[in-house]
ZADO-1210 file (C-alpha; in nm, 4 decimals, padded with zeros to 6 digits):
<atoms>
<atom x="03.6286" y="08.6978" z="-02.4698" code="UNK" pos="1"/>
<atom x="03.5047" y="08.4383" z="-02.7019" code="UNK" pos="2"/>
<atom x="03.1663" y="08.2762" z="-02.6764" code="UNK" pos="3"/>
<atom x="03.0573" y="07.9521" z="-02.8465" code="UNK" pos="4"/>
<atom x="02.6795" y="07.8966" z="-02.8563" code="UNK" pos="5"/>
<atom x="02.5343" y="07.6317" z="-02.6136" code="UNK" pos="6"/>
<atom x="02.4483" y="07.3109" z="-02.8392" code="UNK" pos="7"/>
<atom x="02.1487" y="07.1305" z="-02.8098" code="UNK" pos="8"/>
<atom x="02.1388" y="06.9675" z="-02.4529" code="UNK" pos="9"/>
<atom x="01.9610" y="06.7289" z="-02.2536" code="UNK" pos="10"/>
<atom x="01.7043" y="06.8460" z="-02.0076" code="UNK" pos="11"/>
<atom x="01.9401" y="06.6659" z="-01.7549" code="UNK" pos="12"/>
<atom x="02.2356" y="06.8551" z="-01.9012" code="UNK" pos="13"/>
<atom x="02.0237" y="07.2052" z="-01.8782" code="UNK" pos="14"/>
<atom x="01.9731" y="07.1155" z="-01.5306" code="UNK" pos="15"/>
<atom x="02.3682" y="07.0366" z="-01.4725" code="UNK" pos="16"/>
<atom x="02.4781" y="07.3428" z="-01.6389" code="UNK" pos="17"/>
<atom x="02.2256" y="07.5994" z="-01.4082" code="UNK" pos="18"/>
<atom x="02.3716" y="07.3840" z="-01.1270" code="UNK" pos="19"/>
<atom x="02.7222" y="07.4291" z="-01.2172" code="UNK" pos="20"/>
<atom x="02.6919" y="07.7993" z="-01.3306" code="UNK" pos="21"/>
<atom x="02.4984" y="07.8547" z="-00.9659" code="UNK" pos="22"/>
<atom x="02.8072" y="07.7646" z="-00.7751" code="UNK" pos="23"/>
<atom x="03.0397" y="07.8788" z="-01.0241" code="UNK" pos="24"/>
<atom x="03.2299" y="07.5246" z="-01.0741" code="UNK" pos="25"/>
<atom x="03.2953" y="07.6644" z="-01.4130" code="UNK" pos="26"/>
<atom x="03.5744" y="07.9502" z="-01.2974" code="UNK" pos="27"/>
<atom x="03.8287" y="07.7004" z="-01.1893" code="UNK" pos="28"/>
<atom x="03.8939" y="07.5286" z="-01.4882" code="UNK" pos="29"/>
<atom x="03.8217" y="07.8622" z="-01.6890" code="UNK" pos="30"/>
<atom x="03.5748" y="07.5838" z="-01.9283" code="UNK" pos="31"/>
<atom x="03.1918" y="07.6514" z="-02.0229" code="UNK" pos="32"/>
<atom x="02.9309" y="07.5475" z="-01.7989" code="UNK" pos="33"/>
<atom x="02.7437" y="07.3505" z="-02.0612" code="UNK" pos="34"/>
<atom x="03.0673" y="07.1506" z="-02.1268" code="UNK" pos="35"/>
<atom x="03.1226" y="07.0463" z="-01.8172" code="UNK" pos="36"/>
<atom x="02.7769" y="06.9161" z="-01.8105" code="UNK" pos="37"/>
<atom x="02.8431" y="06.6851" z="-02.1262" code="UNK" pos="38"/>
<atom x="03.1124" y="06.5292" z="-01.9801" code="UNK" pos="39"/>
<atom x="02.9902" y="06.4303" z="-01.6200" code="UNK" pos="40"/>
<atom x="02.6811" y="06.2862" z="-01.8368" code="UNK" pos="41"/>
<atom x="02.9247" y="06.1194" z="-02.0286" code="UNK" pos="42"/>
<atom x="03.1429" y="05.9877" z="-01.6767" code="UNK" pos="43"/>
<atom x="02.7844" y="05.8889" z="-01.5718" code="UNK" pos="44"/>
<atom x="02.7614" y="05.6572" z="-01.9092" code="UNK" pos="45"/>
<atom x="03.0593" y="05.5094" z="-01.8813" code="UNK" pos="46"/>
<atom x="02.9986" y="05.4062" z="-01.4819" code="UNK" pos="47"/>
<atom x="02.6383" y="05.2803" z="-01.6326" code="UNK" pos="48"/>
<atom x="02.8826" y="05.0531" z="-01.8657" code="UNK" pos="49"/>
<atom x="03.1139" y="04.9336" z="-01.6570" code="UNK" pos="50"/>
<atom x="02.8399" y="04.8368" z="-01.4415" code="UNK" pos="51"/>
<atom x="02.6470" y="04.6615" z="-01.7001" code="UNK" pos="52"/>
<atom x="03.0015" y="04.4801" z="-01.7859" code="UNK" pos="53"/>
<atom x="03.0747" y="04.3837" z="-01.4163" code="UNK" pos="54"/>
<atom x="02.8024" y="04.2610" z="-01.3299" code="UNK" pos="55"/>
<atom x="02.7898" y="04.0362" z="-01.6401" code="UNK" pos="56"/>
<atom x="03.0934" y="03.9117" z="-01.5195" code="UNK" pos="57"/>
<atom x="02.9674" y="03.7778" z="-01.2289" code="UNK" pos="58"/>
<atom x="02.6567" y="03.6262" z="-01.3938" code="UNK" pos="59"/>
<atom x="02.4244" y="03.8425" z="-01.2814" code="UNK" pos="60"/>
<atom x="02.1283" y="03.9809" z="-01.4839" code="UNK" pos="61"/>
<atom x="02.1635" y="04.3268" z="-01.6156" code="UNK" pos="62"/>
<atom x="01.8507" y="04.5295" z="-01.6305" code="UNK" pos="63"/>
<atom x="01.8576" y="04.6185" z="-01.9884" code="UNK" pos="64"/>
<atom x="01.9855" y="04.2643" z="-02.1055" code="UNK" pos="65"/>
<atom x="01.7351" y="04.0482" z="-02.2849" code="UNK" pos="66"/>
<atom x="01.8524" y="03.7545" z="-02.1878" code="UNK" pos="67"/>
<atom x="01.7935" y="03.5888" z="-01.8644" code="UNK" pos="68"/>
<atom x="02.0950" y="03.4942" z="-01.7311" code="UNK" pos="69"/>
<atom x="02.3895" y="03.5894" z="-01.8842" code="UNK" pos="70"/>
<atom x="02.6792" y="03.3436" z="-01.7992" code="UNK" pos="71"/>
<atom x="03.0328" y="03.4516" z="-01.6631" code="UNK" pos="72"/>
<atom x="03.3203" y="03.3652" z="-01.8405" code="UNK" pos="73"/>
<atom x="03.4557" y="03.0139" z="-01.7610" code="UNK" pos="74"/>
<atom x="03.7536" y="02.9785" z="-01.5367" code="UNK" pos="75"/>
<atom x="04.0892" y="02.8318" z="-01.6969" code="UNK" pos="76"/>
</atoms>
């Protein structure tokens, strides 16, 4: 059995990969704990993105946008 050391990771990611390894998600997929972590953080970026880009849509401020109040796209 091969082992591949864990890479530095998030305190969030830690957290993930005790969870994960707790309930042994892991065994299903036969993939490392600490991998699994990185990608639901990186599922939880992209839903932070598409977020960020819907709601633009609709003209509604975005937390971490510095301007005011961003304008949807016109209509036509």
């Amino acid at each position: 059995e091969g082992t591949m050391s864990e890479p530095n990771l998030s305190q969030f990611e830690r957290d993930l990969t005790a969870l994960i390894n707790r309930a042994s998600l892991e065994n299903d997929s036969d993939t490392p704990d600490f991998l699994l972590a990185s990608y639901l953080r990186s599922c939880l970026e992209v839903v932070s993105g598409f977020v960020r880009q819907r709601e633009r849509w609709w003209g509604r401020r975005v937390k971490s946008d510095s301007v005011p109040d961003p304008q949807p796209p016109s209509a036509g």
